[in-house]
Structure formats: C-alpha cells, structure tokens
C-alpha positions in Angstrom: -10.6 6.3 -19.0 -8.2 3.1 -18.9 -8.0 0.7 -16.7 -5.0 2.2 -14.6 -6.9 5.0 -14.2 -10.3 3.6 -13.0 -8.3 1.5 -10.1 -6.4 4.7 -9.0 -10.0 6.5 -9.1 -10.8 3.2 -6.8 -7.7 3.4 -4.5 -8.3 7.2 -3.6 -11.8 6.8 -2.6 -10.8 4.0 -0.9 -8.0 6.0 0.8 -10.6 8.9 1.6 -13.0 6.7 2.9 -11.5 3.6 5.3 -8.6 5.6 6.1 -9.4 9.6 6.3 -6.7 10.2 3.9 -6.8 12.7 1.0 -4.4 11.0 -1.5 -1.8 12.7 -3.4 -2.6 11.8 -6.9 0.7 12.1 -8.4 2.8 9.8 -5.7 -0.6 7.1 -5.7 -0.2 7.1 -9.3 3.5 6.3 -8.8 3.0 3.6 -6.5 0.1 2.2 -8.9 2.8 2.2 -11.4 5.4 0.8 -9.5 3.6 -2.0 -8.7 2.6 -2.9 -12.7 0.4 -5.6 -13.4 -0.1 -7.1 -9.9 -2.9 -4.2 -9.4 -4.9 -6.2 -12.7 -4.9 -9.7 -10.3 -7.7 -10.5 -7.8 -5.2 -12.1 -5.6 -2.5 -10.1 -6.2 -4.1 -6.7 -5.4 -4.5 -7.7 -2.0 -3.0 -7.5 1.2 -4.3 -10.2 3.8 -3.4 -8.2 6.9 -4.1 -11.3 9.0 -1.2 -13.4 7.2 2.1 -13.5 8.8 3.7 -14.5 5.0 2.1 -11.6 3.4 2.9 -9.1 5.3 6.6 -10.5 5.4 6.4 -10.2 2.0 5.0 -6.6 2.4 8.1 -5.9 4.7 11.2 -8.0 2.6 9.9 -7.0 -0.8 8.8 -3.2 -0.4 9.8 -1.3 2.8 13.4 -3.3 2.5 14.5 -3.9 -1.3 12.4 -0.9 -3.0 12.3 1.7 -0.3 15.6 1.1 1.2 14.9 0.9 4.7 16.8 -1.2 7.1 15.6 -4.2 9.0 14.1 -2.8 12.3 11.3 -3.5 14.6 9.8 -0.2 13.6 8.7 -1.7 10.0 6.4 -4.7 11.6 4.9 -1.8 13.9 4.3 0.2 10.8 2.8 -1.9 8.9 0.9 -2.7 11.9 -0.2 0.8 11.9 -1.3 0.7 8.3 -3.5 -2.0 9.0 -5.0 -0.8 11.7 -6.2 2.7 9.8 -7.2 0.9 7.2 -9.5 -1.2 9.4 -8.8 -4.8 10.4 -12.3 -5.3 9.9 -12.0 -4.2 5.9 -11.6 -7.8 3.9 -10.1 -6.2 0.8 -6.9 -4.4 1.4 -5.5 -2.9 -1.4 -1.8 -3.5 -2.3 -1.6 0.3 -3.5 -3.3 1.9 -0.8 -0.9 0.1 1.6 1.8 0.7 -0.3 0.9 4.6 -0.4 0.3 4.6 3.0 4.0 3.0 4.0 5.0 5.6 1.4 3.7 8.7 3.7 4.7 6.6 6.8 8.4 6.4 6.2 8.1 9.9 4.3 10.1 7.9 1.2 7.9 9.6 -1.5 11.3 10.8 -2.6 12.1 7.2 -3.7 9.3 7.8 -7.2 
C-alpha cells in the first residue's frame, strides 16, 4: 500500500469517526490528489480552525479559485460548519477531510 493510500485509509476513518460521515472513496481520493504533496507535510496537512489566516486561506484558495464559488457570506458560515462537525475540540484537522467536506457542502464534486 503507498503512502497516498495509507493517508486516504486515515482521512476516511477520520471522516467516519469525528464527523459521522461515510466517505465516498472515489471523490476523497480526488480531493487527496488535488491537493498533491501538501498531504506529505506535518504543517501543511492541517487546518488550524482557530486561525483567522488559515481559514482565509481555506476560503480564497479552495472554495473561490478551485471550486468556483463566488465571494459570499455563506463560505465563512460553511466553513464554520465544517469545523464545527469536525469538532472544535479535535487539534488535528485534516486538509482533505475539510476539503471533502466543503466538497459535499457546496455539492461541487462535479468540479473532480
């Protein structure tokens, strides 16, 4: 099993058990993919849902530039949302599963 496959092994648990989700394997390997080597760095693999620049980032960078959504209100409350299901309390918030999860929020699976 490589690498890739061992953190989307990772991801879908995780999705299954801090958010109640059962993943779609084929779109959370898309996003996996789509997000390329970032998923292989400590820091990078991580959301920190408590800071105001990341989750800027989250919202320019993803829901914006790659998903094609316009600038709205209903992205910061979204992301919000994802946060919130996958527990405030959680430390390590992975890039992909949040990712997915805006994926499935804004229905945009179309966009992989």
């Amino acid at each position: 099993m490589s690498k890739r496959d061992e953190l989307i092994t990772k991801y879908a648990a995780d999705l299954k058990d801090k958010c109640g989700v059962t993943a779609d394997m084929d779109l959370l390997t898309k996003v996996v993919i789509g997000l390329g080597p970032s998923i292989y760095n400590a820091d990078s693999s991580t959301v920190s849902g408590s800071d105001e620049k990341e989750l800027a980032t989250v919202k320019n960078n993803f829901l914006i530039k790659k998903l094609g959504l316009s600038e709205s209100s209903d992205l910061d409350g979204a992301i919000a949302s994802v946060m919130e299901t996958y527990g405030q309390s959680n430390r390590n918030k992975y890039r992909a599963v949040v990712y997915y999860l805006l994926v499935k929020h804004f229905n945009k699976a179309s966009v992989y």
